[in-house]
C-alpha positions in Angstrom: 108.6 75.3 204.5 106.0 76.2 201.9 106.4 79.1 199.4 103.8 81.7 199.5 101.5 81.9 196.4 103.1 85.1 195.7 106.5 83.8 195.3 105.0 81.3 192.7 103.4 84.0 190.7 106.9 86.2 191.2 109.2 83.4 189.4 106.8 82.6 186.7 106.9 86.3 186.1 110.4 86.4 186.3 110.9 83.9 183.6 108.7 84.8 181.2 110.9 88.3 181.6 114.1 87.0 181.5 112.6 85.5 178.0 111.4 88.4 177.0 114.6 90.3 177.2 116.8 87.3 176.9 115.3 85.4 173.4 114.6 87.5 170.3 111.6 84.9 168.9 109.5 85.7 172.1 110.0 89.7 171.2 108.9 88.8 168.2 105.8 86.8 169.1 105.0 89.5 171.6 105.1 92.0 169.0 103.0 90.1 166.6 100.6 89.5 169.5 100.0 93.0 169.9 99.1 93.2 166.3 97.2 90.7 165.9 94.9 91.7 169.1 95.3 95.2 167.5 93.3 93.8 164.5 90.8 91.8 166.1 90.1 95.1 168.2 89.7 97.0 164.9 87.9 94.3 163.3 85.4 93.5 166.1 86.1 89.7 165.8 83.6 87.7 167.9 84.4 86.2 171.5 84.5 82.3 169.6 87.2 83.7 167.1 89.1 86.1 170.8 89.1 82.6 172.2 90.9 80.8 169.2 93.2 84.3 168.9 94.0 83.6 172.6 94.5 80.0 172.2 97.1 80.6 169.6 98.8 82.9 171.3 99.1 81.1 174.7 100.2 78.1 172.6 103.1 79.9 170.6 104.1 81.9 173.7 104.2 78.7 176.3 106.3 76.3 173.3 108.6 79.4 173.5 109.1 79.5 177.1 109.5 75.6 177.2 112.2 76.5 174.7 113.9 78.6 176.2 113.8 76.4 179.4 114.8 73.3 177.7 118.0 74.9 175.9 118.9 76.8 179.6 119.1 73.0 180.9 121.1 71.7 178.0 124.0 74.2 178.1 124.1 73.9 181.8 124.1 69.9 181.7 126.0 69.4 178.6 128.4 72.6 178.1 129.9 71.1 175.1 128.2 70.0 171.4 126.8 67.0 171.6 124.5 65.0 169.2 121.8 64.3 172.3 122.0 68.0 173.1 121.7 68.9 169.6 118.3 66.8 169.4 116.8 68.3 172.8 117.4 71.9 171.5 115.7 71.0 167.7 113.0 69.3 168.8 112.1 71.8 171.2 112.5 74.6 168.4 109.9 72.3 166.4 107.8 72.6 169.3 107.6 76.3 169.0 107.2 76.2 164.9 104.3 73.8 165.1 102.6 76.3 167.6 103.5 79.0 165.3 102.4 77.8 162.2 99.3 76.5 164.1 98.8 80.5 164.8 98.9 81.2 161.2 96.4 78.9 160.1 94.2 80.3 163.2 95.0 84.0 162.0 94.6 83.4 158.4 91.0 81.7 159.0 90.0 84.2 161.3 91.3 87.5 159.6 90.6 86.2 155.5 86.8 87.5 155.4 87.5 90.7 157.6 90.5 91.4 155.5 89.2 90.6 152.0 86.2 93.1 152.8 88.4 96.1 153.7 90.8 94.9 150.5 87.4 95.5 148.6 86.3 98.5 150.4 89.8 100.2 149.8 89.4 99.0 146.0 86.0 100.3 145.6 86.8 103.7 147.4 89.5 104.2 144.2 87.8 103.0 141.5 
């Protein structure tokens, strides 16, 4: 018997919850996802620049819920340390810091100019 489409959309939700609540890094992107829309709100970035902002983000946030998949899997299947399970969990965590630093180099391009002109603006305004 086939699953509605709303059951598909429920677990997906479910899961990215349950990593949410369950995996202090995806608090962490989700925070510094806010921000960062936060800023391009304030800053009026244009839709090319929303599109690589949204890119980033989708890319960070999906490597963090394939982590958080892949390290579920390797407790249940291997309970015990193991040097196999060791290299599943790291290289899925490397997954996520690629992504990440990937979003930093995205931010940093996008955000310099805007950032630099209110650094000056504030300078100016107390000089």
């Amino acid at each position: 018997m086939k699953r509605p489409w709303s059951d598909t959309f429920q677990v997906a939700l479910v899961g990215i919850v349950h990593t949410f609540r369950t995996q202090r890094n995806m608090r962490v992107h989700g925070v510094l996802s806010m921000l960062v829309c936060a800023m391009g709100v304030g800053f009026g970035i244009s839709v090319t620049e929303w599109m690589w902002i949204g890119l980033a983000i989708t890319l960070v946030w999906s490597a963090e819920l394939m982590n958080t998949a892949v390290e579920a899997a390797v407790d249940l299947t291997m309970p015990d340390p193991h040097p196999l399970a060791k290299i599943a969990k790291d290289t899925a965590a490397g997954a996520v810091f690629v992504t990440a630093v990937f979003a930093v180099f995205v931010g940093g391009i996008v955000f310099f100019q805007p950032m630099l002109e209110l650094v000056i603006l504030i300078v100016n305004h107390f000089m």
